[in-house]
C-alpha positions in Angstrom: 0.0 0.0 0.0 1.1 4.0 -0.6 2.1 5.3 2.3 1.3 8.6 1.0 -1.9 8.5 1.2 -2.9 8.0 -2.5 -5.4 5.9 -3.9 -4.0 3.1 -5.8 -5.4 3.7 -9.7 -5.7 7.8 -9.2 -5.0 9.7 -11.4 -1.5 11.6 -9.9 -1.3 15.9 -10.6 2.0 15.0 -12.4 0.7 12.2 -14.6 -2.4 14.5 -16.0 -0.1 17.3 -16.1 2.4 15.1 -18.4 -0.4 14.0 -20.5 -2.0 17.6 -20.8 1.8 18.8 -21.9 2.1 16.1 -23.9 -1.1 16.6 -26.2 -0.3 20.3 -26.4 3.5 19.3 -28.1 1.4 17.1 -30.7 -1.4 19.5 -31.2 1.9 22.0 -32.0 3.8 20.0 -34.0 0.5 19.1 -36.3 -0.4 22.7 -36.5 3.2 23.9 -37.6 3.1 21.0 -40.1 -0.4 22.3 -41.5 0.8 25.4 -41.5 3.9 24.5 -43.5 2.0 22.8 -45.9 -0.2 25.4 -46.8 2.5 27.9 -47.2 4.2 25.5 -50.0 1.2 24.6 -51.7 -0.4 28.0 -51.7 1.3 30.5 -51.0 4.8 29.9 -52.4 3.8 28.0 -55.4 2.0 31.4 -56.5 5.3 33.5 -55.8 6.4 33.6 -59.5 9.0 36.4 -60.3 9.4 37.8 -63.9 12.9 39.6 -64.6 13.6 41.0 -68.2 17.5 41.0 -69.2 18.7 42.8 -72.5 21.7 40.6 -74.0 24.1 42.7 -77.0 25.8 39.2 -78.4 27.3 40.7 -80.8 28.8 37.4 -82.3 25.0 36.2 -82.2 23.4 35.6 -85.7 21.2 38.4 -87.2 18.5 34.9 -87.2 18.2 35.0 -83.9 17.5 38.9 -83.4 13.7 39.6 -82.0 14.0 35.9 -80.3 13.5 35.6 -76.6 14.3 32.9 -74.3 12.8 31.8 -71.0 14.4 30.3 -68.1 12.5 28.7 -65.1 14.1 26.9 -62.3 13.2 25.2 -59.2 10.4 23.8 -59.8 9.4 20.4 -58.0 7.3 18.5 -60.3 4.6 16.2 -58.6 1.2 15.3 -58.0 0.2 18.6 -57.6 2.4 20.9 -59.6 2.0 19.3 -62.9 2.9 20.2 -66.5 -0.7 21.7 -67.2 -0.2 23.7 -63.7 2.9 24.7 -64.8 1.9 26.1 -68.7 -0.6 28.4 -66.5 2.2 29.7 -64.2 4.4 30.1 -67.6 1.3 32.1 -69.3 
């Protein structure tokens, strides 16, 4: 028997306390990684940035004058951003 006086089964301050903490940890952690998910799906994938450079290439062939070209980089190809996503963002 507990000599402290405790009833054997009860619930203890520190054990409900441990559990409360550790449900708020999780409930954080899931919440950041919602969060986090959103932001890359959403937000960032919509951050496109458009920058014009004018090249003299003087060695370049008169052909080639009036042509542009287009660079993109960094771009994670998956389930979600797919090639018809992608001609929309390049539009």
């Amino acid at each position: 028997m507990p000599s402290s006086g405790a009833k054997v089964g009860a619930a203890s301050k520190r054990g409900v306390f441990r559990a409360g903490v550790s449900k708020a940890v999780a409930g954080a952690a899931l919440a950041g990684a919602t969060a986090g998910l959103f932001y890359a799906y959403k937000v960032e994938s919509l951050d496109v940035e458009v920058s014009s450079v004018a090249l003299l290439l003087p060695l370049l062939s008169r052909e080639f004058d009036g042509y542009r070209i287009a660079q993109i980089s960094d771009i994670h190809m998956d389930g979600w951003m797919t090639f018809d996503r992608l001609s929309k963002l390049a539009k």
